[in-house]
C-alpha positions in Angstrom: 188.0 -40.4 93.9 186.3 -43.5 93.8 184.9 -43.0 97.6 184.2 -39.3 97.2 182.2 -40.2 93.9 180.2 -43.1 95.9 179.2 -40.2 98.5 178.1 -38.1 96.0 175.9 -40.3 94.4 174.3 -41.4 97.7 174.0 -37.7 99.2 172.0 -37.6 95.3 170.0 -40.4 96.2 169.1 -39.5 99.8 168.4 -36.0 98.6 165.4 -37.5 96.0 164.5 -39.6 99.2 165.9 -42.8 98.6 166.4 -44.9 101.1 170.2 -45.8 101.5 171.0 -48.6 104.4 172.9 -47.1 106.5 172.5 -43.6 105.2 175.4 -42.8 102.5 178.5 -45.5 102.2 182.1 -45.0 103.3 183.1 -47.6 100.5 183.0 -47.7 97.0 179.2 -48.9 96.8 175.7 -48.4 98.8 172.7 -50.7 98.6 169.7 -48.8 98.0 165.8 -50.4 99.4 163.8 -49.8 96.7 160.2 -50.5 99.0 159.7 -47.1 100.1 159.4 -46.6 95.9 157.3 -49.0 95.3 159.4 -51.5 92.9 161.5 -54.6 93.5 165.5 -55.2 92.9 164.6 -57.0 90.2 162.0 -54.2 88.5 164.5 -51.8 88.9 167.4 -54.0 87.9 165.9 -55.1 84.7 164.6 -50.9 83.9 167.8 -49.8 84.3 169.8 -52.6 82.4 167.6 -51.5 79.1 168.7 -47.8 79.3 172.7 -49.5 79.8 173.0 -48.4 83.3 174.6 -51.6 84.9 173.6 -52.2 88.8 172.3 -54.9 90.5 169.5 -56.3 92.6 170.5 -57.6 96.3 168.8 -58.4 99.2 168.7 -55.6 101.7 167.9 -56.4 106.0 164.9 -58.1 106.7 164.3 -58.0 103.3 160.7 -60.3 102.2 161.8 -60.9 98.6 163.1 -64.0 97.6 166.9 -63.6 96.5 165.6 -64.1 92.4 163.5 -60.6 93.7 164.5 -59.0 96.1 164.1 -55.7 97.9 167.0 -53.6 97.1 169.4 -52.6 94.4 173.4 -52.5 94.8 174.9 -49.5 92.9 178.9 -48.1 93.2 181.5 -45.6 91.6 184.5 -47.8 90.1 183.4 -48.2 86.3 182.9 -44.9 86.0 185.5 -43.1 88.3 187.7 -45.1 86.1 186.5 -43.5 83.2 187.3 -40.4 84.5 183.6 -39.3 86.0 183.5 -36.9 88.7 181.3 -35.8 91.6 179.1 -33.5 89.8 178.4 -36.4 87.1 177.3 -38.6 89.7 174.3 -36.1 90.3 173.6 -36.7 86.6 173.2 -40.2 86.9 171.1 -40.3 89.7 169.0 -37.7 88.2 169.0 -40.6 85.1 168.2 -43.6 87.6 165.6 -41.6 89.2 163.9 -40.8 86.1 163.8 -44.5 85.0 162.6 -45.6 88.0 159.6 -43.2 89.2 158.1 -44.7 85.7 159.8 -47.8 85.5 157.7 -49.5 82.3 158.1 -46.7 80.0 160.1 -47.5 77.3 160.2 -44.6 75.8 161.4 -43.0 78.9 164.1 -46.1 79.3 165.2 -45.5 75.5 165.7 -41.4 75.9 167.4 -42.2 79.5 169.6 -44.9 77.5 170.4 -42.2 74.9 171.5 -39.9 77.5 173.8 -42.3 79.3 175.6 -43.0 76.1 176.2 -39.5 75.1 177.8 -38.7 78.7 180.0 -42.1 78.2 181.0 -40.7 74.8 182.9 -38.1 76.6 185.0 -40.2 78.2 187.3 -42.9 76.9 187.1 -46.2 78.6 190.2 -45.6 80.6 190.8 -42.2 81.9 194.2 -40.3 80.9 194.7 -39.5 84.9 195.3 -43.5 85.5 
C-alpha cells in the first residue's frame, strides 16, 4: 500500500506539472525539483511545515543551492499509509501541497490548508486497525 500510495501521489504531482526526478518513484518516496516553480527546498519546506504537512528539503542533481537551501523537496507515503490513507487521499494532499506552494507566503492560505490537513488526520487514528 505504501508503494501504490507513493505512485499515486507522484502521478498527482506530475499531473499539476511538477517535476519528479526520475518521473514517478518505485519506492516509498520521490524527490520533487521545486525550480521549475519558482521556490527553493527550503521555501517550500518551511510553507508546508506551518500548515503541519511534514516533508523535507534535499538537494536534487546538479542542483545550485547550497545544502542549508537547496533545490528540491523529499516527500513519501509511510506516515500516512500507516494511518490508514489510501490512493485517492494522496490526490487530496497534493491538491493541499499545491495550494500552499503556488502562493507560498500567504498565511492565511497556509492556516486554511493547515485546517484541512488536520480535519483529514482526524479521520484516521494514528495507527490503522488493518496493521
Amino acid at each position: 500500500q505504501v508503494i501504490s500510495n507513493a505512485q499515486a501521489m507522484a502521478d498527482s504531482f506530475l499531473e499539476k506539472g511538477y517535476d519528479i526526478i526520475s518521473k514517478g518513484t518505485d519506492n516509498h518516496c520521490m524527490l520533487i525539483d521545486m525550480r521549475s516553480k519558482g521556490l527553493t527546498g527550503k521555501q517550500a519546506e518551511e510553507a508546508l511545515v506551518k500548515a503541519e504537512i511534514t516533508l523535507n528539503k534535499n538537494m536534487v542533481p546538479f542542483d545550485d543551492q547550497s545544502p542549508f537551501v537547496t533545490s528540491g523537496i523529499r516527500i513519501g507515503t509511510p506516515a500516512v499509509t500507516t494511518r490508514g490513507l489510501k490512493e485517492n487521499h494522496m490526490v487530496d494532499i497534493v491538491n493541499m501541497i499545491d495550494e500552499i506552494l503556488v502562493d507560498h507566503e500567504n498565511e492565511s492560505i497556509i492556516e486554511a490548508v493547515g485546517k484541512k490537513v488536520n480535519e483529514l488526520m482526524t479521520e484516521f487514528p494514528l495507527y490503522s486497525e488493518e496493521w
